[in-house]
C-alpha positions as a printed Julia matrix, in Angstrom:
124×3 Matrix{Float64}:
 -4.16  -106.78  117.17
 -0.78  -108.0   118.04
  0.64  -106.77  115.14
 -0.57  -103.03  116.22
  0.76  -103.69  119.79
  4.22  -104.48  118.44
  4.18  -101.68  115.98
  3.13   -99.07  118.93
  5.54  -100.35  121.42
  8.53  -100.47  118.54
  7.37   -96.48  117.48
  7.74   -95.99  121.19
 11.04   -97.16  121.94
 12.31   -95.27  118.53
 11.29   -92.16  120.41
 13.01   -92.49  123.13
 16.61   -91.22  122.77
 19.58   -93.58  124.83
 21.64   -91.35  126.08
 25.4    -92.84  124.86
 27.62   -93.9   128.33
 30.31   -91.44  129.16
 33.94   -92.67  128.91
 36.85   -91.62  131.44
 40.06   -93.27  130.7
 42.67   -92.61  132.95
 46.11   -93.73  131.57
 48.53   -93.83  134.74
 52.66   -94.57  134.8
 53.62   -97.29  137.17
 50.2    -97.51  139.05
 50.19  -101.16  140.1
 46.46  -103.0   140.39
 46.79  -103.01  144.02
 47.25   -99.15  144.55
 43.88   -97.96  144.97
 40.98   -98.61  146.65
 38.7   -100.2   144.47
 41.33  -102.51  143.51
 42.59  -104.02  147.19
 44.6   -100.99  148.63
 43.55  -100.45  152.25
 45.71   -97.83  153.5
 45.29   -95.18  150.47
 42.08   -93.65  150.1
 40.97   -93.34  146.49
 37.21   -92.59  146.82
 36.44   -90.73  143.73
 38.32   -93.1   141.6
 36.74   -96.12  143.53
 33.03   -94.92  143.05
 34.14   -94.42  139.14
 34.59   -98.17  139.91
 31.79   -98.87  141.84
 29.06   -97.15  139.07
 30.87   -98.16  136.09
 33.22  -100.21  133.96
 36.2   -101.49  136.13
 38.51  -103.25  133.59
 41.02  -105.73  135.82
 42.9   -107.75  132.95
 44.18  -105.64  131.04
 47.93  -105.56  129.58
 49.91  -103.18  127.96
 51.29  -103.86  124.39
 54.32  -102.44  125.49
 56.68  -101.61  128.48
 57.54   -98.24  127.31
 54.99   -95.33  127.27
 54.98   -94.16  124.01
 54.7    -97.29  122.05
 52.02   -98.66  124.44
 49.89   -95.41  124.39
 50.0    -94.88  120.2
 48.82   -98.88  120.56
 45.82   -97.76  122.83
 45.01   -95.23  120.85
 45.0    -96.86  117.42
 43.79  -100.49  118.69
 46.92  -101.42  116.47
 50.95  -102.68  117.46
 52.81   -99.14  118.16
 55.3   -100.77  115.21
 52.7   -100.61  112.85
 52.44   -96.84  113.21
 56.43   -96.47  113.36
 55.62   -95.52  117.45
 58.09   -98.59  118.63
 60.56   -96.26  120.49
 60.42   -93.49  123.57
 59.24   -89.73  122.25
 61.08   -87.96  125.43
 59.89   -84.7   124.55
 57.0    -82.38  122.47
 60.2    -80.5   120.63
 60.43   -83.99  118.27
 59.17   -83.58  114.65
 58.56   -87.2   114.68
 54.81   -88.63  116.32
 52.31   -90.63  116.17
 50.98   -90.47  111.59
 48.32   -88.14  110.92
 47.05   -90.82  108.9
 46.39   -93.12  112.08
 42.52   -93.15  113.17
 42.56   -92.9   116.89
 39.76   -93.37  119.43
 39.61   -89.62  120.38
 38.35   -89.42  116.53
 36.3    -92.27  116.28
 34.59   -91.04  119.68
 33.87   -87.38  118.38
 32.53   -89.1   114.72
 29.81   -91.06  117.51
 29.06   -87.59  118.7
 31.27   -87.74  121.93
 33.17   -84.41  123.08
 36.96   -85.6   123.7
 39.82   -84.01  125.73
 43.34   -84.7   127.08
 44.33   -83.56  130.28
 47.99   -84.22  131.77
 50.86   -86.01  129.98
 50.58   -86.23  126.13
């Protein structure tokens, strides 16, 4: 009988669809951990970004892999060393030929292969 109990309540739970979490990663210039709410700041109210906080993940120690944007944001998005990808230097503008290898695998595609619809709003 507790055989059949564990096979019912395993059948059950196989039914039952988990609903994957949704992901928001904002990617901010020279916001220091003290500049919004959530994170210390009294005198700026944040209170969208602080109940994204409050309700979710809130990462606090992270570091950049870089100082500069463009080598630290091809490292985010690759989970590898922005030299690794040739993305070591500053891409000052969309008119360059040169940019991150179509050959990388970024999260944005490993994301959408889990069934997750991806965008990019703001700076690219």
């Amino acid at each position: 009988m507790a055989y059949l109990t564990l096979a019912v309540l395993g059948l059950c739970t196989i039914g039952q669809a988990i609903e994957p979490p949704n992901i928001v990663l904002f990617v901010v210039d020279d916001l220091g951990i003290g500049d919004v709410g959530s994170f210390g700041n009294d005198s700026l109210r944040t209170p969208y970004i602080d109940s994204i906080c409050k309700n979710g993940v809130k990462l606090e120690h992270d570091l950049a892999s870089a100082a500069l944007c463009t080598p630290s944001r091809a490292a985010m998005m690759t989970s590898r060393y922005a030299v690794r990808s040739g993305m070591s230097h500053v891409i000052m503008s969309l008119m360059v030929a040169n940019g991150l290898p179509r050959s990388e695998w970024t999260l944005p595609q490993m994301l959408k292969q889990e069934g997750y619809a991806t965008a990019l709003i703001g700076k690219d």
